[in-house]
VMD Tcl script that draws the C-alpha trace (Angstrom):
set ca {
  {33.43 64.68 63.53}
  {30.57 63.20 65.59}
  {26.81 62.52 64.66}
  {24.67 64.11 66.38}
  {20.67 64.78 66.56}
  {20.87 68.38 66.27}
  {23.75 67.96 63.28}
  {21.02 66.03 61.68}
  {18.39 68.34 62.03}
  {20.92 71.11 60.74}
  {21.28 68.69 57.66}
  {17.88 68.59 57.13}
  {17.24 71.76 57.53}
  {20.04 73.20 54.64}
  {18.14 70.35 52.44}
  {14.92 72.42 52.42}
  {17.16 75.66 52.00}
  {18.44 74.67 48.62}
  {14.91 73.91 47.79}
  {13.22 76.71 48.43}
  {15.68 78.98 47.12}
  {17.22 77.56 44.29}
  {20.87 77.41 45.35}
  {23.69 75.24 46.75}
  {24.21 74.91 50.36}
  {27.56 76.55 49.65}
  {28.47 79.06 46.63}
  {31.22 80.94 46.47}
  {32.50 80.32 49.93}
  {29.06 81.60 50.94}
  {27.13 78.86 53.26}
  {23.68 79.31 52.19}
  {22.27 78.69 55.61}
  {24.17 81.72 57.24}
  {23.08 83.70 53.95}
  {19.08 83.07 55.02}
  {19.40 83.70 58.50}
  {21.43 87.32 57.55}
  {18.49 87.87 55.32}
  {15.56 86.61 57.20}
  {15.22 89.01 60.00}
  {12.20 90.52 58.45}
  {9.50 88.48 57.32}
  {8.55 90.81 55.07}
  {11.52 90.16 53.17}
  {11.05 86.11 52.79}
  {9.49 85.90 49.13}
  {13.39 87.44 48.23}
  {14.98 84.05 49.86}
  {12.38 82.01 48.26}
  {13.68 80.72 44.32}
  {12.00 83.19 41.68}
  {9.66 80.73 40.46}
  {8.25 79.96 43.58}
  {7.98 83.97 44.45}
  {6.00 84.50 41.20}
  {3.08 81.50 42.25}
  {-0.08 82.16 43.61}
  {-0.34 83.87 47.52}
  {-1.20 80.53 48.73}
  {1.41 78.94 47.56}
  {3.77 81.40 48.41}
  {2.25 81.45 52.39}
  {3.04 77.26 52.53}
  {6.48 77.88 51.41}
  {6.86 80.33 53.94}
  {5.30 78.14 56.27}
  {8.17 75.58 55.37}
  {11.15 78.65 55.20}
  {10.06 79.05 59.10}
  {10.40 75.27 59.55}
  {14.32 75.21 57.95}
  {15.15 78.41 59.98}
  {14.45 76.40 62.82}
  {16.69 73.59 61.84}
  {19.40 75.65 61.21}
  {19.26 77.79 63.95}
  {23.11 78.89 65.80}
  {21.94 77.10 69.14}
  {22.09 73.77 68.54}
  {19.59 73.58 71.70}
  {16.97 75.76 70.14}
  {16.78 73.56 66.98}
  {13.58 71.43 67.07}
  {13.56 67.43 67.36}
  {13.26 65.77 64.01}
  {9.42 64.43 65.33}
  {8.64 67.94 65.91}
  {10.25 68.91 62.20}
  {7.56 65.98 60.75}
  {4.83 67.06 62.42}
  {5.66 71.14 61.70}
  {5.76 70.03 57.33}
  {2.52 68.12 57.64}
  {0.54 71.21 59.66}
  {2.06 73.23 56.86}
  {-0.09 71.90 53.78}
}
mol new
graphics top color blue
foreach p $ca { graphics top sphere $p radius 0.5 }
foreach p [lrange $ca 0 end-1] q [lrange $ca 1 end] { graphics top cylinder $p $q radius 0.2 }
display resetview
């Protein structure tokens, strides 16, 4: 197994996962970063990845955490070439506030 950048970013990226919705990167034999990605196709449908608590706040709230569920599909993303440098990751979490 070999470090790499984009592993990295992957990492980093299943870290937020498990924050914003509430469960472990894998369950069940379920990896929770393939789970999102099936059920993020429509954005419409985000607030039911996003933990229950966090889907019951306020619509501001809720619009920054989407902000940040855009950021970790991005890390985890299949193409290991379309995932963004960690710099780029920084900068995307600090426009997000």
């Amino acid at each position: 197994m070999r470090v790499t950048m984009a592993g990295n970013v992957y990492s980093f990226g299943v870290v937020l996962l498990e924050l914003l919705t509430g469960k472990p990167a894998v369950s069940e034999g379920t990896e929770l970063a393939k789970w999102v990605l099936r059920n993020s196709t429509q954005q419409d449908r985000w607030d039911g990845i996003l933990d229950f608590n966090i889907s019951r706040t306020s619509p501001a709230v809720r619009s920054h955490m989407h902000a940040v569920l855009k950021i970790a599909l991005s890390c985890v993303s299949v193409s290991t070439e379309a995932r963004p440098k960690m710099k780029s990751v920084l900068r995307m979490i600090l426009n997000a506030r």
